[in-house]
N, C-alpha and C positions, 0 to 999 in steps of 0.2 A: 504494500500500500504506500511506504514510505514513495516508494519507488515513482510510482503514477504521480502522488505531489510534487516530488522534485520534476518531474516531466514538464508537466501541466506549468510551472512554475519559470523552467528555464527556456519553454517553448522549444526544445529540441529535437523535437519529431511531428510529421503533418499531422497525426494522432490530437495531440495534444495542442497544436494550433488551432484546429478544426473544434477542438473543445472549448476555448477561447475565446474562438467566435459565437458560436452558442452564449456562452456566458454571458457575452457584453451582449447580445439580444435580449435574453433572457429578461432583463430590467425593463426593456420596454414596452412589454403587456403589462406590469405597474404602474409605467408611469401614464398609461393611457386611462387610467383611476382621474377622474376629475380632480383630488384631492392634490396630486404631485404639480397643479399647472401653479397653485400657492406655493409650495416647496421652491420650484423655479424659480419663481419670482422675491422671495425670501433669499436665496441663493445666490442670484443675481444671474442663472444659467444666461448662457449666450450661445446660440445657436455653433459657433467654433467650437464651442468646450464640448459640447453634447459628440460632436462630430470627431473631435481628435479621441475620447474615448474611445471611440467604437472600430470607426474605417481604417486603423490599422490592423486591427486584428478579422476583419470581414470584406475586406476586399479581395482577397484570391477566390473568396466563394460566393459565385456569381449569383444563388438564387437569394442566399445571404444578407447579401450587400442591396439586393434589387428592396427586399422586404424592409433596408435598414434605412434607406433613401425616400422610400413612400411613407414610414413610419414618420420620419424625419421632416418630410415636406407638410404631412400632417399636422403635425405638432408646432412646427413655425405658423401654419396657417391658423389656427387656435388659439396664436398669443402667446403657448407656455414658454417661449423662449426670450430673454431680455436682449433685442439686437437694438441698434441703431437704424434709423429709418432710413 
């Protein structure tokens, strides 16, 4: 088990990238909770920050990345994001 975390951790195999990206998805069925669009904005998120979390780890995975983009354009379109106009 140790094993798998140090994986998952050091990104040293597609196994465990591929895992990565799941994970930074993951968060985003949460945050589509009416409740997170306050969080945002209490946070001060900005559409970059949301962005550099994610599309490094979900960009080699193309259906991934497509799902993380429409999530993304959603949630800009909604307000939950603090950008400049």
């Amino acid at each position: 088990m140790q094993t798998l975390i140090e994986d998952y951790e050091s990104q040293r195999n597609p196994e465990s990238q591929f895992v990565k990206a799941i994970d930074k998805i993951e968060v985003i069925f949460e945050i589509l909770d009416e409740n997170y669009r306050e969080v945002f904005k209490i946070n001060k998120t900005t559409t970059e920050q949301s962005n550099k979390s994610k599309y490094p780890y979900v960009n080699d995975y193309s259906y991934i990345k497509r799902f993380t983009e429409v999530v993304s354009a959603h949630l800009t379109e909604q307000g939950y994001f603090i950008d400049k106009p």
